[in-house]
ZAVOGU-170812 format. One record per residue (C-alpha): residue number from 1; residue in three letters; z, y, x. Coordinates in Angstrom, 2 decimals. Each point is the difference from the previous one (the first is absolute). Example, Ala and Ser with C-alpha at 12.3 -4.5 7.8 and 13.67 -1.06 7.14 Angstrom:
2
BABA seq type       z       y       x
BABA   1  ALA    7.80   -4.50   12.30
BABA   2  SER   -0.66    3.44    1.37
This chain:
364
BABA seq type       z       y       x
BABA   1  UNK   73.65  -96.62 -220.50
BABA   2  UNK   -2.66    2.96   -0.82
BABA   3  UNK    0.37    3.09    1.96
BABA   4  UNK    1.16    3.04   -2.63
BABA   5  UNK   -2.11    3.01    0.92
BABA   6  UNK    2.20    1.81   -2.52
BABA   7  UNK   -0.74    3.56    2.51
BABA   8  UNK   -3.29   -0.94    1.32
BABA   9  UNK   -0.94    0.10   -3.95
BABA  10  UNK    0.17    3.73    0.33
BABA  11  UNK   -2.47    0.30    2.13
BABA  12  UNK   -2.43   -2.08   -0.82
BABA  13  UNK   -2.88    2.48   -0.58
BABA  14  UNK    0.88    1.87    3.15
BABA  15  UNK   -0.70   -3.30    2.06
BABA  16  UNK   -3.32   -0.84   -1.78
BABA  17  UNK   -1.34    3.40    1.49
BABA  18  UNK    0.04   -0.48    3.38
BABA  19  UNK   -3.01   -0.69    1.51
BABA  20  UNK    0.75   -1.53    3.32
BABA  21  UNK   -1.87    2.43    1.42
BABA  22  UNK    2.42   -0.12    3.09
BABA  23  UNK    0.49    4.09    0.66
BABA  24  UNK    3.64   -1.25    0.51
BABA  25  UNK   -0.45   -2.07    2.58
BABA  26  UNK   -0.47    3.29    2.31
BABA  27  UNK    3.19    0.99   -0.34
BABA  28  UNK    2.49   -2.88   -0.96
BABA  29  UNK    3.01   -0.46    2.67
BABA  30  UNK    0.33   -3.27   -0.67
BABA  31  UNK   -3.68   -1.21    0.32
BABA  32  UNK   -0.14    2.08    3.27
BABA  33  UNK    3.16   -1.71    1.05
BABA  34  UNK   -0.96   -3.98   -1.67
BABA  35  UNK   -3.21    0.33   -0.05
BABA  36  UNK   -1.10   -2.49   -2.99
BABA  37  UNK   -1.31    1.36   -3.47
BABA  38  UNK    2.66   -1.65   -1.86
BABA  39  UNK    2.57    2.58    1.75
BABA  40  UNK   -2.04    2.84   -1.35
BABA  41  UNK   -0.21    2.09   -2.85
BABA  42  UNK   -3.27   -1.80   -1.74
BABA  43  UNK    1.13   -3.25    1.28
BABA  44  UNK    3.52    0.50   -1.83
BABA  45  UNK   -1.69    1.37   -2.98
BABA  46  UNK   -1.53   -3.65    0.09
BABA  47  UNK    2.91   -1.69   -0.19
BABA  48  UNK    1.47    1.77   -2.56
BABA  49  UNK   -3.00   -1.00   -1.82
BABA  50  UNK    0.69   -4.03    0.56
BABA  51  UNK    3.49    0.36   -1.12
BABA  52  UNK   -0.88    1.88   -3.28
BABA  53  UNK   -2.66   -2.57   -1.09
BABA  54  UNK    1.96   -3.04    1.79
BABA  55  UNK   -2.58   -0.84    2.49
BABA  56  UNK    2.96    0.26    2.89
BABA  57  UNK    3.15   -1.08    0.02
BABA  58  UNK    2.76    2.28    1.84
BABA  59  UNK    0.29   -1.37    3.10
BABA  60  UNK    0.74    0.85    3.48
BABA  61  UNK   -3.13    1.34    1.44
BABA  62  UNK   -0.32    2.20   -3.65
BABA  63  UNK    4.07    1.15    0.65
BABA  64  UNK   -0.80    0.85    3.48
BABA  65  UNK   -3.07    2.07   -0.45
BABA  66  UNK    1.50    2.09   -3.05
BABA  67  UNK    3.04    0.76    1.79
BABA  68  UNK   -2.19    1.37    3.71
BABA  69  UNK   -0.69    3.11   -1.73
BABA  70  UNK    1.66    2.89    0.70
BABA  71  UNK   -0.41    1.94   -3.39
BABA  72  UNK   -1.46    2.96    1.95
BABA  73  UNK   -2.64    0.92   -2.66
BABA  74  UNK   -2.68    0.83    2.55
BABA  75  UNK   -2.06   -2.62   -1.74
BABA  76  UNK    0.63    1.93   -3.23
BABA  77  UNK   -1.42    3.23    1.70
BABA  78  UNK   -3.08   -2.05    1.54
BABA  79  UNK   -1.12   -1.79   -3.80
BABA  80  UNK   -3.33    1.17   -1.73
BABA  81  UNK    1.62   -1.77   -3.13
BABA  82  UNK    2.74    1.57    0.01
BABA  83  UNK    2.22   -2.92   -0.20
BABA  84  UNK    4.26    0.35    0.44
BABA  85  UNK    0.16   -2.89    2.31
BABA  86  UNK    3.41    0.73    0.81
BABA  87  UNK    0.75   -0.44   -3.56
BABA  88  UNK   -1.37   -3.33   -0.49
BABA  89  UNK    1.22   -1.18    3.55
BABA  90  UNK    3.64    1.06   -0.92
BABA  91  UNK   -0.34   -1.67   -3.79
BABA  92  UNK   -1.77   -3.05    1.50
BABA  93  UNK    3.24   -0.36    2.32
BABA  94  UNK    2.10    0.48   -3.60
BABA  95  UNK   -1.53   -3.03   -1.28
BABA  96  UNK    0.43   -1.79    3.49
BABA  97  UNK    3.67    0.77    0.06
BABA  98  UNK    0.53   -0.76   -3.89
BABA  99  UNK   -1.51   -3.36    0.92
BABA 100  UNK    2.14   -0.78    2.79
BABA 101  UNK   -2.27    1.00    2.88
BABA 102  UNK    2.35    2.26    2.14
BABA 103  UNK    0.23    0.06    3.74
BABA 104  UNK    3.50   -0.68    0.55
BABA 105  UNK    0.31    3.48    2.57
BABA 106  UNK   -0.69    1.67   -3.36
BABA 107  UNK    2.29   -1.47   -2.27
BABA 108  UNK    2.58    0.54    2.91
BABA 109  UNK   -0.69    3.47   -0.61
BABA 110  UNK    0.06   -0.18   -3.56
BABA 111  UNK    2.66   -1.67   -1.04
BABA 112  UNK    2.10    2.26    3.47
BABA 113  UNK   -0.90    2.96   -2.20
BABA 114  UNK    0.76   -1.32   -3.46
BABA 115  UNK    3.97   -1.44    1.56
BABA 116  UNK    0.34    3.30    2.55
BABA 117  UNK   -1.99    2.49   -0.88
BABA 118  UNK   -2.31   -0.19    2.98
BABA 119  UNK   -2.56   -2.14    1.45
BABA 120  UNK    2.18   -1.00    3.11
BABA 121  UNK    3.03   -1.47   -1.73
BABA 122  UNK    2.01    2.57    1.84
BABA 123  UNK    3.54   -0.06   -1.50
BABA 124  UNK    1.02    3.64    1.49
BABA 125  UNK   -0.61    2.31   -3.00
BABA 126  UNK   -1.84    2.98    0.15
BABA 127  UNK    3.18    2.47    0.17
BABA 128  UNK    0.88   -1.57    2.65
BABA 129  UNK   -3.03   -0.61    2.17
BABA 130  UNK   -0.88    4.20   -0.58
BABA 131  UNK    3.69    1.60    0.08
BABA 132  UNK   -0.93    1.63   -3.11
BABA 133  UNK    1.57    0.42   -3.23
BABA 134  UNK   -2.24    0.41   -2.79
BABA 135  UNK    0.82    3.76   -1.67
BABA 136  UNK   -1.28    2.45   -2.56
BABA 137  UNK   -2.97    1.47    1.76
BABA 138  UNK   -3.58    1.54   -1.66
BABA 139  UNK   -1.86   -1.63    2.83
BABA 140  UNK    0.54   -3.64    0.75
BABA 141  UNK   -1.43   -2.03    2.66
BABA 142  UNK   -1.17   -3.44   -0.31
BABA 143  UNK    0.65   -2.15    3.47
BABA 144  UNK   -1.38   -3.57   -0.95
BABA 145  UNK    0.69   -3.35    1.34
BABA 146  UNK   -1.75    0.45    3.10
BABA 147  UNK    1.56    3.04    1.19
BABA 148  UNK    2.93   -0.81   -0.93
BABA 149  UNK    1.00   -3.15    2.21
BABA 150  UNK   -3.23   -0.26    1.82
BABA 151  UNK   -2.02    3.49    1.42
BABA 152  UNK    3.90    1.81    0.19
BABA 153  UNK   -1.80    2.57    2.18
BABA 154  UNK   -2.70    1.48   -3.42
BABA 155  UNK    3.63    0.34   -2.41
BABA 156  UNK    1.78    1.18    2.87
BABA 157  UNK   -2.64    2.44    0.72
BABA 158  UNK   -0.56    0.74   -3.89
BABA 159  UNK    3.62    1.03   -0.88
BABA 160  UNK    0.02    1.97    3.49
BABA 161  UNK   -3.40    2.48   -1.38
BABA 162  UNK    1.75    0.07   -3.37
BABA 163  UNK    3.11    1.29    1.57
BABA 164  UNK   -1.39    2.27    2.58
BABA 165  UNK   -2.09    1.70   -2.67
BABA 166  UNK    3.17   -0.02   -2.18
BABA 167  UNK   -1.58   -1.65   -2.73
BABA 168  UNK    2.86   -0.65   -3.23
BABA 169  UNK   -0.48   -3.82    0.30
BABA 170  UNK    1.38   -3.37   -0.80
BABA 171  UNK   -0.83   -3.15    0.50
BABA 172  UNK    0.09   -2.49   -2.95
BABA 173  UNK    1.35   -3.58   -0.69
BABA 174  UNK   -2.71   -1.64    0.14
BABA 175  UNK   -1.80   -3.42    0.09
BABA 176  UNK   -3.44   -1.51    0.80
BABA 177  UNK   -2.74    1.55   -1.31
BABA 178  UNK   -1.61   -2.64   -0.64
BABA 179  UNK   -3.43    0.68    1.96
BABA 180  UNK    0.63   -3.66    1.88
BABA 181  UNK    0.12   -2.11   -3.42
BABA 182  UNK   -3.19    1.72   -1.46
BABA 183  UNK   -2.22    0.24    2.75
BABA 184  UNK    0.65   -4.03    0.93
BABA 185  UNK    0.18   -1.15   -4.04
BABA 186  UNK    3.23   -0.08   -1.03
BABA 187  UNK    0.74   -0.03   -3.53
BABA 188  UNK   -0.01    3.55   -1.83
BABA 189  UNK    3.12   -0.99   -2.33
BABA 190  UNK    2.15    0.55    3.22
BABA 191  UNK   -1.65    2.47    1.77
BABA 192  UNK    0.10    2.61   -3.19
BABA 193  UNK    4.44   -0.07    0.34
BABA 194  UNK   -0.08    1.13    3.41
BABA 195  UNK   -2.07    2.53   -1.26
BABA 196  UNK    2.00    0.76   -2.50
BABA 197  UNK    3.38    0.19    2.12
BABA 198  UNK   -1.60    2.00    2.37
BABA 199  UNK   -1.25    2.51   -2.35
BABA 200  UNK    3.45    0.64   -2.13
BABA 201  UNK    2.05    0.01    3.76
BABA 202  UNK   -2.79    3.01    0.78
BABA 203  UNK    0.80    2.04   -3.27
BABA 204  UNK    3.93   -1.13    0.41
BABA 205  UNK   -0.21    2.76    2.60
BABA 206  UNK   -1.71    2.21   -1.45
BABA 207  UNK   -2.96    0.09    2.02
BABA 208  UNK   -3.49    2.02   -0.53
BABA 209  UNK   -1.58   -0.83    2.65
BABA 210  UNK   -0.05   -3.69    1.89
BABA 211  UNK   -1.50    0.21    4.14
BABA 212  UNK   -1.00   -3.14    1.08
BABA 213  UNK   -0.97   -0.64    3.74
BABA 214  UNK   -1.35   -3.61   -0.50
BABA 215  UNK   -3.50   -0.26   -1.06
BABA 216  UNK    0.87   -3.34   -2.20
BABA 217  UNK    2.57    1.47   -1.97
BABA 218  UNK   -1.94    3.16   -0.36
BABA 219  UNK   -2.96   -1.74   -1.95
BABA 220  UNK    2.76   -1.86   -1.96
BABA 221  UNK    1.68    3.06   -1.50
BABA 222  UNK   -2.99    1.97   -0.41
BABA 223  UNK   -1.96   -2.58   -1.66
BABA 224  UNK    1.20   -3.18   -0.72
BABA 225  UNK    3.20    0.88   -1.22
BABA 226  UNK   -1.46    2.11   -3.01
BABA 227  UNK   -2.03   -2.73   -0.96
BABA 228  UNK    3.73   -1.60   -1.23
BABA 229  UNK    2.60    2.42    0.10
BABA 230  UNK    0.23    3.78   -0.68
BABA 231  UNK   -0.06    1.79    2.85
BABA 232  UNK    1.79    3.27   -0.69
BABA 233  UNK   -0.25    1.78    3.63
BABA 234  UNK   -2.27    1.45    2.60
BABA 235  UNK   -0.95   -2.52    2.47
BABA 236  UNK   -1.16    1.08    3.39
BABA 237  UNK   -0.81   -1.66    3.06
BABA 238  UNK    2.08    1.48    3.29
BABA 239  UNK   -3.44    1.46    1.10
BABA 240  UNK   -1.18    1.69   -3.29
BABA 241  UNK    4.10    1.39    0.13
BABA 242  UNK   -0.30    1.63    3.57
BABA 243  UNK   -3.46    1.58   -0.53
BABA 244  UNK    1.58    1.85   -2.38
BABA 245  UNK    2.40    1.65    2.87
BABA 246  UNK   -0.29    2.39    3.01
BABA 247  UNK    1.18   -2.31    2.48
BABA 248  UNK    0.96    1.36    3.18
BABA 249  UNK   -1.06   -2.21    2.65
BABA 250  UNK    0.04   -0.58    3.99
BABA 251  UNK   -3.33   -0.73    1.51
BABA 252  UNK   -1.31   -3.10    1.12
BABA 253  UNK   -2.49    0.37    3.04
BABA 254  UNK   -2.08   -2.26    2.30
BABA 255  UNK   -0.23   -2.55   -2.85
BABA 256  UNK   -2.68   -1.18   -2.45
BABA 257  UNK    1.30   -0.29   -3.25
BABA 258  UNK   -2.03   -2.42   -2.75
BABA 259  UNK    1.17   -0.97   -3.41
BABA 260  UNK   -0.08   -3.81   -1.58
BABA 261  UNK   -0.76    0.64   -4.03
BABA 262  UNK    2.46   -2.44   -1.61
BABA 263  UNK   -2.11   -2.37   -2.61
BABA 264  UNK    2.64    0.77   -2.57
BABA 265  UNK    0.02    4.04    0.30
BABA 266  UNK   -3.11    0.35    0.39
BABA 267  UNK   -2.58   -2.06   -1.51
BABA 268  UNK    2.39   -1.62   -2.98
BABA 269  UNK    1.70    3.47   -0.51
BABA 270  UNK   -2.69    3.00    1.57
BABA 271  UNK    2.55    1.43    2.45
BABA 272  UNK   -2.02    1.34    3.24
BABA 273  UNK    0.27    3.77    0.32
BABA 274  UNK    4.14    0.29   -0.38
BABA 275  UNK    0.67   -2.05    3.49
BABA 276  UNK   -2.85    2.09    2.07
BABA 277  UNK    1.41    2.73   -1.54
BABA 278  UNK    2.94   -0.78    1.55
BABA 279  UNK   -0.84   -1.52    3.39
BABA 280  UNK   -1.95    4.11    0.42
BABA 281  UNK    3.03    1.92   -0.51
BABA 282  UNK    1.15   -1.74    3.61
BABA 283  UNK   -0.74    3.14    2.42
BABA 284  UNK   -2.63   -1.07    2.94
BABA 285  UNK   -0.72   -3.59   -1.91
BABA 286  UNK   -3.18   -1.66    1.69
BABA 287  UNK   -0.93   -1.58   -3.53
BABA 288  UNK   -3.26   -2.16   -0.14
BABA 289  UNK   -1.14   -2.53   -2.75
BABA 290  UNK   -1.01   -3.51    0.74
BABA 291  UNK   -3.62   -1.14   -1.38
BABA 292  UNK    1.22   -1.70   -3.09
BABA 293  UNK    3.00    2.32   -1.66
BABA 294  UNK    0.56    1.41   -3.31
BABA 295  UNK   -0.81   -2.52   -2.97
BABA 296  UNK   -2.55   -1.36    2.69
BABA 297  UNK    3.20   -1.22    2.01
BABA 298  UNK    0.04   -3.95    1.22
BABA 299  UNK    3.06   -1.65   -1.06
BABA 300  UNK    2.81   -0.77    2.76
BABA 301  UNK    0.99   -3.31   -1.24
BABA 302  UNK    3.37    0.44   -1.03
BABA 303  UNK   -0.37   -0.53   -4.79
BABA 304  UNK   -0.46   -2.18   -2.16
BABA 305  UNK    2.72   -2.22    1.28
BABA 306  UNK   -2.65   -0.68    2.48
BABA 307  UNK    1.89    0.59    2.88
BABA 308  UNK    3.37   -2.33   -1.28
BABA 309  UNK   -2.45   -2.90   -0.46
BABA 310  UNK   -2.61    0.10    2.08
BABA 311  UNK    1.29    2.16    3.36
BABA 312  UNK   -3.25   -0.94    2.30
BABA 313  UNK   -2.45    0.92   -2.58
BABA 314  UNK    2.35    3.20   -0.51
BABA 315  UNK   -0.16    0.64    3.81
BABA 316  UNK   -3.64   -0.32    0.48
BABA 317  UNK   -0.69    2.37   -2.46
BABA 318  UNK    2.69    2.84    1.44
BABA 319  UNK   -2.06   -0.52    3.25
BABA 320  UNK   -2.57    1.17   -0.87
BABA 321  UNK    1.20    3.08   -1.50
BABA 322  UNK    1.90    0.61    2.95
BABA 323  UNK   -3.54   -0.23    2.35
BABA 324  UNK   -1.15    2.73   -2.75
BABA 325  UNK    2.52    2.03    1.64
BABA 326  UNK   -0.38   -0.35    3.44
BABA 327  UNK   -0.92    3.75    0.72
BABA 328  UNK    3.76    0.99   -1.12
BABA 329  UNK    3.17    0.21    1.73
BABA 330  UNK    1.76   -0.32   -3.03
BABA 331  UNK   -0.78   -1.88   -3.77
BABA 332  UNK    1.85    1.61   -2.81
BABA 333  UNK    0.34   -1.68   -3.28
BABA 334  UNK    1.76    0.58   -3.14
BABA 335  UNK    1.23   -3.49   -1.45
BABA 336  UNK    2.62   -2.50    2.01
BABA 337  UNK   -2.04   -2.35   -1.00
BABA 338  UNK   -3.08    1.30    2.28
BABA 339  UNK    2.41    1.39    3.29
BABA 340  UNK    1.51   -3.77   -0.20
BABA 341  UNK   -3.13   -1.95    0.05
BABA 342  UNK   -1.80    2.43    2.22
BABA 343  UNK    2.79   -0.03    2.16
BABA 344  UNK    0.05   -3.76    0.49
BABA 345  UNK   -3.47   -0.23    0.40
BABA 346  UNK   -0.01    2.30    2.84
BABA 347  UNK    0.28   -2.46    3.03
BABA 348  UNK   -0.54    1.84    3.36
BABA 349  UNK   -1.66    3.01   -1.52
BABA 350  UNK    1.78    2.95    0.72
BABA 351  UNK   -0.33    1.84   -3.08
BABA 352  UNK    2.91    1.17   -1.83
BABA 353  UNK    0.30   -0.87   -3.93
BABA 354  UNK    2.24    2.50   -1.54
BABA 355  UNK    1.27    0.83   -3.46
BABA 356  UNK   -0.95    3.74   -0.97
BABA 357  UNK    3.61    1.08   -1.00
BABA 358  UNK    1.34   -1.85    3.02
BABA 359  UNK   -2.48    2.62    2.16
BABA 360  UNK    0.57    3.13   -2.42
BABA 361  UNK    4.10   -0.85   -0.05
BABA 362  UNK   -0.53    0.52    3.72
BABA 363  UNK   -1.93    2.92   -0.04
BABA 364  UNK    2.06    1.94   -2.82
């Protein structure tokens, strides 16, 4: 049976200009952490070339090396051509999955989020697992799967700053928002509903403004959501919300501070100043950058279903992130995703990996 490269189709031309000139291969996770071409950007552009013209057939060693990227875009940055690898990685693994080529942690995931509502077929609903009912409110915050029944400590810490700086909140009845089905291929014509419910749940209660504190969801609402639904409200990460306040904060001292840019606020969405902003207001902070930050950052490992499918590969590359940051005390990040993965990584290092509201809701 042919392989339908219904997606791939769309980006056609955008393959055909890459040059192979290998400018990627400085800064791809997953080549740094695999080591062969085929696991990097060029080498996957490659591939993507044999299944549009049917010179390769779909099989294991082509699965596995389209689904060790992490989606982190740094490749994106680095191209001279100016080629949206992500794009054609994440269309490429559209035509995988419409052919049957899913790794079976995936469609776990998948198909937990399409019967539950999340990715870890919890059964507890979201009332429930937060305490919260869902009220009229003109700012509503957006907790996502993972904080929700995984990193309890960034919601718990969330709702605590929005009460403390008695904020008119609510949170909403929400679902998935669909960032795991995209980024690993699943098809569009269920991933758009989700959207969909979670967008008329927002405006159900009357909200203006939607905070997010997970760097996934974040780049969801603000861009991949209008590219299918209306989108009707501000949407604000939990950083970009608290630079706009005058926190009052307790000091931290005797500690260096550095800060881990997320790949999905900061390279796929351009959110770097809002979080320093942030981490400054803290009186007596001993703040210092690590060599690669900003949209320069190295990925820790942790997206494009990377970590679900292929943990050592996921590990290796929060390592060494984590040596990056061997001069600080403490790592702050601003996704669960990253504090998770960075946090298992760790081993015997002594560095602490911390979510930024979890520090501010300590210091407010």
């Amino acid at each position: 049976m042919a392989f339908d490269v219904k997606n791939l189709e769309k980006v056609r031309h955008a393959v055909d200009v890459c040059t192979m000139c290998g400018f990627c291969k400085s800064v791809c996770p997953s080549f740094k952490a695999i080591g062969w071409d085929s696991a990097l950007s060029r080498g996957r552009i490659v591939l993507t070339y044999g299944l549009l013209n049917g010179d390769l057939e779909a099989d294991e060693s082509v699965v596995r090396n389209m689904y060790t990227c992490t989606t982190c875009a740094d490749c994106v940055r680095r191209c001279p051509s100016k080629v949206d690898i992500v794009d054609i990685i994440e269309l490429c693994r559209a035509d995988l999955v419409a052919n049957g080529h899913i790794l079976p942690k995936h469609k776990a995931m998948c198909e937990s989020i399409l019967a539950d509502g999340n990715p870890f077929a919890e059964k507890t609903s979201r009332r429930e697992a937060l305490g919260r009912e869902p009220r009229k409110a003109k700012v509503g915050y957006f907790v996502g799967c993972t904080a929700t029944y995984r990193s309890k400590k960034t919601a718990a810490a969330t709702l605590s700053i929005l009460e403390k700086l008695k904020v008119d909140f609510t949170t909403v009845d929400e679902v998935c928002c669909g960032s795991v089905m995209q980024r690993v291929g699943w098809s569009q014509d269920d991933v758009t509903p989700l959207m969909q419910k979670n967008v008329d749940s927002i405006k159900a209660m009357g909200v203006e403004t939607l905070v997010l504190a997970c760097a996934g969801c974040y780049r969801m609402f603000k861009h991949e959501y209008p590219k299918y639904v209306d989108v009707p409200f501000e949407v604000l990460h939990i950083t970009e919300f608290l630079a706009r306040q005058e926190l009052k904060l307790k000091p931290i001292e005797g500690k260096v501070i550095t800060y881990h840019d997320p790949c999905h606020l900061g390279r796929h969405c351009g959110i770097y100043d809002e979080p320093r902003q942030v981490i400054r207001q803290i009186p007596g902070v001993d703040f210092r950058e690590m060599e690669y930050n900003r949209n320069l950052s190295h990925c820790c490992g942790g997206g494009g279903g990377v970590r679900s499918a292929y943990p050592e590969e996921s590990m290796d590359i929060a390592s060494t992130r984590l040596d990056e940051a061997e001069f600080a005390d403490v790592i702050i990040s601003t996704c669960p995703f990253c504090v998770n993965n960075l946090s298992a990584a760790k081993g015997d290092r002594k560095i602490e990996v911390r979510d930024l509201v979890e520090v501010i809701d300590e210091l407010l």
